[in-house]
Each structure stands twice: as C-alpha cells, then as structure tokens.
Z-matrix of the N, CA and C atoms (Angstrom, degrees):
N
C 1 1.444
C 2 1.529 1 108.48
N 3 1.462 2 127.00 1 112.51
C 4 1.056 3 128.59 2 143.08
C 5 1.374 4 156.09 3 -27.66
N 6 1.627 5 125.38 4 92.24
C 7 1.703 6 107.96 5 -168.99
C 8 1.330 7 107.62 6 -54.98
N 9 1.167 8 111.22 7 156.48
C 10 1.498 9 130.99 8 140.43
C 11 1.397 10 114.90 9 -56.29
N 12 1.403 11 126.49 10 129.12
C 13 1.606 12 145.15 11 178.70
C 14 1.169 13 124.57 12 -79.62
N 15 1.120 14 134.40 13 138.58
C 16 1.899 15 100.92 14 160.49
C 17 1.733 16 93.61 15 -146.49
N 18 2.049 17 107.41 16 35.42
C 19 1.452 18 103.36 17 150.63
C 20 0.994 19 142.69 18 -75.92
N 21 1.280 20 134.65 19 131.09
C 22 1.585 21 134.61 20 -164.14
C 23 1.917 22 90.84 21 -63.46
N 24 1.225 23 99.14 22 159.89
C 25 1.659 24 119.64 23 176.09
C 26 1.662 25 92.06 24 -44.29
N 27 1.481 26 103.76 25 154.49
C 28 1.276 27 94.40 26 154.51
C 29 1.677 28 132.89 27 -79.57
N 30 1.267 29 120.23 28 15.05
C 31 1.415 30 123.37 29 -148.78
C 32 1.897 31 82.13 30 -101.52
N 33 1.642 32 113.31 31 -25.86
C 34 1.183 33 124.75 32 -167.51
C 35 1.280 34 107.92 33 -96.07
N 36 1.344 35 111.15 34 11.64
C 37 1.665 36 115.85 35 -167.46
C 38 1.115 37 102.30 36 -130.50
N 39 1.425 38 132.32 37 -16.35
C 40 1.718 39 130.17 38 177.97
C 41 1.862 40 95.35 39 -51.30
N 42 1.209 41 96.30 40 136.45
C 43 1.930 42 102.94 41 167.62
C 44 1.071 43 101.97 42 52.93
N 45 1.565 44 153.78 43 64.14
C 46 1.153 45 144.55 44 -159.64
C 47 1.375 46 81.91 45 -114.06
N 48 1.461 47 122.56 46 -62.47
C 49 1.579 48 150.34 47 167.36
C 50 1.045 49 119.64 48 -61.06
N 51 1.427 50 130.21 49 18.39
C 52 1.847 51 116.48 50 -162.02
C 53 1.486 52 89.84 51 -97.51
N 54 1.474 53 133.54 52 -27.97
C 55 1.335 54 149.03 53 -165.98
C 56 1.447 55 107.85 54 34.26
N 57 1.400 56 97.94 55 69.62
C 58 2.074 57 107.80 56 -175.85
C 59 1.551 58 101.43 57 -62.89
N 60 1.020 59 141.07 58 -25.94
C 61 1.813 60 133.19 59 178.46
C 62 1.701 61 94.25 60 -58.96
N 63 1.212 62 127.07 61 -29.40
C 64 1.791 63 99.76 62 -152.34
C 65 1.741 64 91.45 63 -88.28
N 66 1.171 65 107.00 64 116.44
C 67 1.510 66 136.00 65 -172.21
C 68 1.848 67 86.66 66 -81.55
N 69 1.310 68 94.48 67 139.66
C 70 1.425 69 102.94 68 -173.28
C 71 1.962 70 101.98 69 -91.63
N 72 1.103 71 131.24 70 -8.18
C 73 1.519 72 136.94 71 -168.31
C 74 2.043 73 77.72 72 -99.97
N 75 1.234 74 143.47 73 -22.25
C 76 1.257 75 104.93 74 166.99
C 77 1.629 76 113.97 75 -120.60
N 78 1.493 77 118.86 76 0.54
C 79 1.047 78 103.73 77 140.62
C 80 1.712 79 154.95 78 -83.01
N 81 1.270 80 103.39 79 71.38
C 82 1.582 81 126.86 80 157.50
C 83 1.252 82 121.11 81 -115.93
N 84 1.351 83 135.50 82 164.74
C 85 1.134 84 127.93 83 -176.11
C 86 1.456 85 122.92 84 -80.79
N 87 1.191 86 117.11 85 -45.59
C 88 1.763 87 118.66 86 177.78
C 89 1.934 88 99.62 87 -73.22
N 90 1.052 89 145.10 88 -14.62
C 91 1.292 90 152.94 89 179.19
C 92 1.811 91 107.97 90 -74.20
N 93 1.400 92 87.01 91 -47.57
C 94 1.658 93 97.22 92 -179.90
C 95 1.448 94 108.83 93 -80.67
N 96 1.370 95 120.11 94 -17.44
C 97 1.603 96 113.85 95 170.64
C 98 1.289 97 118.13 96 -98.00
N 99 1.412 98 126.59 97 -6.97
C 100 1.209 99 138.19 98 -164.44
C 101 2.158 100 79.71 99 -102.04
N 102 0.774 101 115.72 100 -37.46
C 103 1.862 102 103.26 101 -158.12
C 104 1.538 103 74.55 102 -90.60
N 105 1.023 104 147.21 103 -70.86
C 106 1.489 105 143.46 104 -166.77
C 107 1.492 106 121.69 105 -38.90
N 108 1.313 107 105.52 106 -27.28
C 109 1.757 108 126.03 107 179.70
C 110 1.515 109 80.98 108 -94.63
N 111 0.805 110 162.41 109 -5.58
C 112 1.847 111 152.80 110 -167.80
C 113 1.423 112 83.36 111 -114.14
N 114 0.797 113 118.61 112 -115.76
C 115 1.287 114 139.18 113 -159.44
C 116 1.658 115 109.78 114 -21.95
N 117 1.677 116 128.08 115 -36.84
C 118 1.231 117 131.71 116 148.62
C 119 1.632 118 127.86 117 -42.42
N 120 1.464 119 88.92 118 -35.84
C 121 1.496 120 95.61 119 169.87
C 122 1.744 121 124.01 120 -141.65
N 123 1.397 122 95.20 121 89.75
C 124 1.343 123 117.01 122 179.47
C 125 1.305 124 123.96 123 -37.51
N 126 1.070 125 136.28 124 -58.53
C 127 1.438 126 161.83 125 150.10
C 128 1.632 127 93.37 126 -9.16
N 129 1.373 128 138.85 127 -49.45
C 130 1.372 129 140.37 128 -120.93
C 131 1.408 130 142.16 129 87.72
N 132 1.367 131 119.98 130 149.33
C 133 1.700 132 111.86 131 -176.54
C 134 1.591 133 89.42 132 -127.04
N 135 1.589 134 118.66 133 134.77
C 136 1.535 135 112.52 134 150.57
C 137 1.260 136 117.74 135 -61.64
N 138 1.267 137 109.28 136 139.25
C 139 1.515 138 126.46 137 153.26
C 140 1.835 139 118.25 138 7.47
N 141 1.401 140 87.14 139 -89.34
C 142 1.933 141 99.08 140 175.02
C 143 1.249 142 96.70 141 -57.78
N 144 0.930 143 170.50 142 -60.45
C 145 1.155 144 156.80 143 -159.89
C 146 1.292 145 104.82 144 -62.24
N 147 1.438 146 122.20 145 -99.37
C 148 1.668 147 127.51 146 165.17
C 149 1.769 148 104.92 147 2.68
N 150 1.193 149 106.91 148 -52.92
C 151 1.675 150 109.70 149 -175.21
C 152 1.601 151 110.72 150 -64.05
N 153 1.616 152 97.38 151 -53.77
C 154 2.128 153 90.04 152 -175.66
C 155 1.608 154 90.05 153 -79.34
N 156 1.184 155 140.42 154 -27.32
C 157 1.797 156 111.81 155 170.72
C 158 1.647 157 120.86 156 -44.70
N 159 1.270 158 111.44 157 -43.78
C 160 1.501 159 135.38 158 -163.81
C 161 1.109 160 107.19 159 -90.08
N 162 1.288 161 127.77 160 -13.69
C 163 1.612 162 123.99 161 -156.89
C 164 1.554 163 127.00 162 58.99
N 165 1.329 164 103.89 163 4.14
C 166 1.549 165 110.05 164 -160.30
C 167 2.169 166 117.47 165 -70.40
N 168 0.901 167 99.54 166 140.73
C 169 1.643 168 88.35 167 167.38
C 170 1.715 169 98.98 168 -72.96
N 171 1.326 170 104.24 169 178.43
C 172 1.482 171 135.51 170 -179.74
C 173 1.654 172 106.35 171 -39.99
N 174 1.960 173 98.36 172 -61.42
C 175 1.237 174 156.83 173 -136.90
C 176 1.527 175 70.86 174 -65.52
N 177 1.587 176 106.52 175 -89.08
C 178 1.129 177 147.68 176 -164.48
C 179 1.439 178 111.69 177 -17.83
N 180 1.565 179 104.57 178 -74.16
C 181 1.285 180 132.90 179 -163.48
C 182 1.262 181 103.35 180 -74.17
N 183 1.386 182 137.83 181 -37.10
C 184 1.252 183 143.49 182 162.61
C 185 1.342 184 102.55 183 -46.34
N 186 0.992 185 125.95 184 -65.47
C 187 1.813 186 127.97 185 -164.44
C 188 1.395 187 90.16 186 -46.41
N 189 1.762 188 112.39 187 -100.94
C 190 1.370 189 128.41 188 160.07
C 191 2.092 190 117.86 189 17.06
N 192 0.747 191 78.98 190 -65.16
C 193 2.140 192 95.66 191 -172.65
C 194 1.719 193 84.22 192 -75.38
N 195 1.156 194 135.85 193 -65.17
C 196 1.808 195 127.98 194 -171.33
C 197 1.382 196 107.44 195 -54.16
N 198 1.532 197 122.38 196 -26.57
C 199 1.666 198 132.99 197 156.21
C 200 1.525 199 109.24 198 -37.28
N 201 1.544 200 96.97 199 -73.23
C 202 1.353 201 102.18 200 173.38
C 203 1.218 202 125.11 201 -71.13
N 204 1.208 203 135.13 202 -42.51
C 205 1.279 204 125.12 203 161.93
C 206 1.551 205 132.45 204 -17.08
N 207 1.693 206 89.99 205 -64.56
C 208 1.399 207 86.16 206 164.51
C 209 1.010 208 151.30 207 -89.96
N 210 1.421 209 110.20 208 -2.61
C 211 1.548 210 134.67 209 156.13
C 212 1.511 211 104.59 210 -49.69
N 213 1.430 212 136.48 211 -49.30
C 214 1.378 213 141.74 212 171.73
C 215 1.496 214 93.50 213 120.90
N 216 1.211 215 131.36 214 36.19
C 217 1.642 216 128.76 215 -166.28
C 218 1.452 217 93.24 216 -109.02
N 219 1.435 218 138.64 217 -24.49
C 220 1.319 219 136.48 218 -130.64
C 221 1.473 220 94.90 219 -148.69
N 222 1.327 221 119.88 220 143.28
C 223 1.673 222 123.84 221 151.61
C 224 1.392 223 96.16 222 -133.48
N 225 1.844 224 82.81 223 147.37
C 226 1.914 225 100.40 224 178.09
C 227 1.752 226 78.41 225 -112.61
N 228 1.451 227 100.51 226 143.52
C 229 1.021 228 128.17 227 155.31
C 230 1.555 229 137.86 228 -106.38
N 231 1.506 230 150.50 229 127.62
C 232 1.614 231 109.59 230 -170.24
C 233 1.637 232 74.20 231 -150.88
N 234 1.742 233 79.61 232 153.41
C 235 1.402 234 111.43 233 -147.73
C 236 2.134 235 99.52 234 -154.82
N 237 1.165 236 88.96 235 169.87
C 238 1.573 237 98.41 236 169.76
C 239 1.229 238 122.21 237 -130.81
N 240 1.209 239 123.65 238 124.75
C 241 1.891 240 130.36 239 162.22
C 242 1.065 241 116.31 240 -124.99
N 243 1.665 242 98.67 241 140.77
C 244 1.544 243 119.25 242 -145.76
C 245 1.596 244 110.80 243 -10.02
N 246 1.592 245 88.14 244 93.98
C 247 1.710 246 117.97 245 173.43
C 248 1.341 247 106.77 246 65.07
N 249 1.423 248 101.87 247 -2.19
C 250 2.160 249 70.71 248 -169.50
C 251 1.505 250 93.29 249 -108.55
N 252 1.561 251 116.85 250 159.16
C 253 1.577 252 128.30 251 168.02
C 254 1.823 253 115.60 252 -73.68
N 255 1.409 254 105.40 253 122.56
C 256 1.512 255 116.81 254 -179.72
C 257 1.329 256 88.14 255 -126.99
N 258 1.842 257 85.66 256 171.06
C 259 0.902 258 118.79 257 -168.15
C 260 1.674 259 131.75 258 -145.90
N 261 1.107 260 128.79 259 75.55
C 262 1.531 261 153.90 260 -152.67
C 263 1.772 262 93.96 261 -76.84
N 264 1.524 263 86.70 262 140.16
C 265 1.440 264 109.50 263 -175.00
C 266 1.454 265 109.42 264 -119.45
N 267 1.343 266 128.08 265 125.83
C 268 1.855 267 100.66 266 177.82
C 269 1.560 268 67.95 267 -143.25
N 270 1.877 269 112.12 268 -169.85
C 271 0.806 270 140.77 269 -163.97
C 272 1.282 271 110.92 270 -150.93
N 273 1.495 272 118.21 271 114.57
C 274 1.218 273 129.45 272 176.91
C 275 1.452 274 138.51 273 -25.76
N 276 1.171 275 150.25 274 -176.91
C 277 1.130 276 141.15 275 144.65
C 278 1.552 277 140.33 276 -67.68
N 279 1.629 278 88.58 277 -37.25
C 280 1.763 279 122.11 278 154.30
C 281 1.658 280 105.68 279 -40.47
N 282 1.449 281 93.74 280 -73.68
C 283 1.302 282 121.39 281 -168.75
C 284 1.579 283 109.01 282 -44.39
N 285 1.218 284 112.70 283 -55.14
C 286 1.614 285 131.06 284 -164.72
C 287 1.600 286 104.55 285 -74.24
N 288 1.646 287 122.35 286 -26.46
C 289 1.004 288 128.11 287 167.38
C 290 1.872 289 133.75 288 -75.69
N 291 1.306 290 88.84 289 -43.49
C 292 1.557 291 108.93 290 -177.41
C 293 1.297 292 106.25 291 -91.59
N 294 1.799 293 137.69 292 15.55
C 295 1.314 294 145.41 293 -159.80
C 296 2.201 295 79.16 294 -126.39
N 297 1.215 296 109.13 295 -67.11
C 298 1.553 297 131.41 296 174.35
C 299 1.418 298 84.34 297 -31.17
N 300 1.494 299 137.00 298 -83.16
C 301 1.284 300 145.93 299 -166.39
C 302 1.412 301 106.85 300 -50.90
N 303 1.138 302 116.66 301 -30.75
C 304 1.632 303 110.91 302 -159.94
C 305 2.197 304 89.17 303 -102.31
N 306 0.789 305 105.73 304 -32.02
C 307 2.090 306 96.62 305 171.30
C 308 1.772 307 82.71 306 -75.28
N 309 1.015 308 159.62 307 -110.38
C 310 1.162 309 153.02 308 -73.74
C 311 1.661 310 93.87 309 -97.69
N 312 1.459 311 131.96 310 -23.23
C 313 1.287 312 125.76 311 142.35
C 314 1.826 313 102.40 312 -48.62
N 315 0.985 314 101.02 313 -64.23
C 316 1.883 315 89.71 314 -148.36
C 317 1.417 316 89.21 315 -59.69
N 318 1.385 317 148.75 316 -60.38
C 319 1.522 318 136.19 317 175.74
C 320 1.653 319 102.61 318 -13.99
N 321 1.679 320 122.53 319 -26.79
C 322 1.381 321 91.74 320 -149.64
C 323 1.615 322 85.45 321 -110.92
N 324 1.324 323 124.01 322 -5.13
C 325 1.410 324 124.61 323 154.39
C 326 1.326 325 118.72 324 -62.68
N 327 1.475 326 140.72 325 -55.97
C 328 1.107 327 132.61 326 124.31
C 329 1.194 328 137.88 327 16.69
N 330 1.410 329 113.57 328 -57.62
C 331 1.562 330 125.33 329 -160.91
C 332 0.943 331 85.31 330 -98.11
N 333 1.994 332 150.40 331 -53.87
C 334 1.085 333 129.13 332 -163.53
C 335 1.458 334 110.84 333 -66.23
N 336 1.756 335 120.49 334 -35.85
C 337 1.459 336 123.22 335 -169.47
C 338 1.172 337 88.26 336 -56.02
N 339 1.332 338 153.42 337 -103.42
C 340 1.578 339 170.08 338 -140.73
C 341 1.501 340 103.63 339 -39.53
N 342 1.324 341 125.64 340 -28.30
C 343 1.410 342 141.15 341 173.73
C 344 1.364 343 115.82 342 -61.74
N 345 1.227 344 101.96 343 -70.26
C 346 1.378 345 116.59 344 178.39
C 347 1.781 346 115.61 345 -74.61
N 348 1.648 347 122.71 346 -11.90
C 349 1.334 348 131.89 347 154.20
C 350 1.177 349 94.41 348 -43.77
N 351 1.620 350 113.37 349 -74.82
C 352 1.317 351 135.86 350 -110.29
C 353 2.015 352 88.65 351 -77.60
N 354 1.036 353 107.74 352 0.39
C 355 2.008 354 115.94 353 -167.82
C 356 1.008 355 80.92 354 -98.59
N 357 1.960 356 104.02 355 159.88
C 358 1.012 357 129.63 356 140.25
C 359 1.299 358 135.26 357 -46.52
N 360 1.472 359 136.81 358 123.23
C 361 1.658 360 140.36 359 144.07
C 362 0.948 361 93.80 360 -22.34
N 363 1.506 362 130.34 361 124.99
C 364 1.825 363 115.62 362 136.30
C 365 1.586 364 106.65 363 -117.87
N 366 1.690 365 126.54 364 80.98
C 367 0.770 366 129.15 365 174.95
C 368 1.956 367 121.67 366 60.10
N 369 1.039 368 126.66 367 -158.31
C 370 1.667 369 122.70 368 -167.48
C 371 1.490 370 99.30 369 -79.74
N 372 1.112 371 122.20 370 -20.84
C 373 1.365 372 122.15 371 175.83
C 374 1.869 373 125.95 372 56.74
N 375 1.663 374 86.53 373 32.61
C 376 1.479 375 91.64 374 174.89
C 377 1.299 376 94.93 375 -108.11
N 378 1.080 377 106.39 376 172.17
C 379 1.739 378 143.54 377 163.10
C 380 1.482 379 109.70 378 -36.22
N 381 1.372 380 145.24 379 -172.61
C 382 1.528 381 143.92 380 144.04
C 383 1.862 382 89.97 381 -87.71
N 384 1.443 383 97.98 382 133.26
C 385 1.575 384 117.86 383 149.04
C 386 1.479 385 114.17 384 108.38
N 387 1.898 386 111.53 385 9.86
C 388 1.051 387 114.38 386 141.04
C 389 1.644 388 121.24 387 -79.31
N 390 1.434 389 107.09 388 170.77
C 391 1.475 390 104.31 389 175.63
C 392 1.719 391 77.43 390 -174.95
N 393 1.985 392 85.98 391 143.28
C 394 1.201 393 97.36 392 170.43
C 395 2.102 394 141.18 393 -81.36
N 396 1.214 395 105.51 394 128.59
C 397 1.701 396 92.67 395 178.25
C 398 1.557 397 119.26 396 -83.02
C-alpha cells in the first residue's frame, strides 16, 4: 500500500534548503552577537562593553570585529575619555543592511524547522526494503 505524498515536485524542491542569504562572515557565534549588539545600538558600543555583552576576551573580540572590519560591516573608532584611550564600535550601513538580510534568511530557517516540528512522526517513513546499518 502506497502513502499518500504531500511533496512538492521535485523541480519545486531544487535549493529549497540551500538558504544562500546565510553569509558565512556572520554565521559564527561571537560575530552574530557582536553585529546584534551593533546594530541594537546604532550610535556605537565601546570596546569593554561590546566585550562583557559578548562574553568575549580582549583577544577574541579584537580578531572577530577586524573580520568585520574588513568585510566593511564594522567601524573602529578611537577616541579619549577623561584621558583615557577608547574605542567605539558602530556598524555600518552596509553592515546594518546585509546583517538585516542575513537574520531574515535565518527567520526562514526557523520557520521551516517549527513546520516540520509542528507535524506528526509517522514512523521511519521509508519505503519497504530499506533497513538500517
């Protein structure tokens, strides 16, 4: 006995999953909290700050932000308050745009996971005459 289907053709399924928006320079994890802490705050974040948001060491966050930097996603700024040297982080317009583009893909990774949750199990859902090795 044959299931019933309810897969689209395959002609409608090529790249369905390739999810070409998720830009690989913001998918990492300290990258995605470092542009997410930017982009929340337009204005700029100093340095120490940006770091205890992120959890990041010094080390870390430095590398990470010169990623972006040179990607054009990021500006370092440096500056002084009362006497001491800082260092301001903002995020471009580029940056703030093509970051917007790159969540509104993953929303739609998201939306498919929760989709396919949101169904019933119906068992292994192969054919007769597989079997597992």
């Amino acid at each position: 006995m044959r299931r019933k289907t309810t897969t689209p053709p395959a002609e409608e399924q090529n790249g369905r999953f390739a999810y070409e928006g998720l830009e690989r320079i913001f998918h990492e994890k300290a990258r995605l909290g470092i542009m997410t802490s930017l982009v929340t705050n337009p204005r700029g974040v100093i340095f120490s700050d940006l770091k205890e948001f992120c959890h990041l060491t010094d080390g870390n966050l430095s590398r990470h932000l010169g990623v972006l930097h040179e990607a054009g996603f990021v500006e370092i700024w440096k500056g002084f308050h009362k006497n001491r040297p800082q260092t301001l982080c903002r995020v471009t317009d580029d940056g703030r745009r093509r970051f917007l583009e790159y969540i509104s893909v993953l929303e739609s990774v998201v939306q498919d996971a929760l989709q396919a949750a949101a169904r019933p199990a119906t068992g292994s859902g192969l054919t007769e005459g597989w079997s597992p090795i």
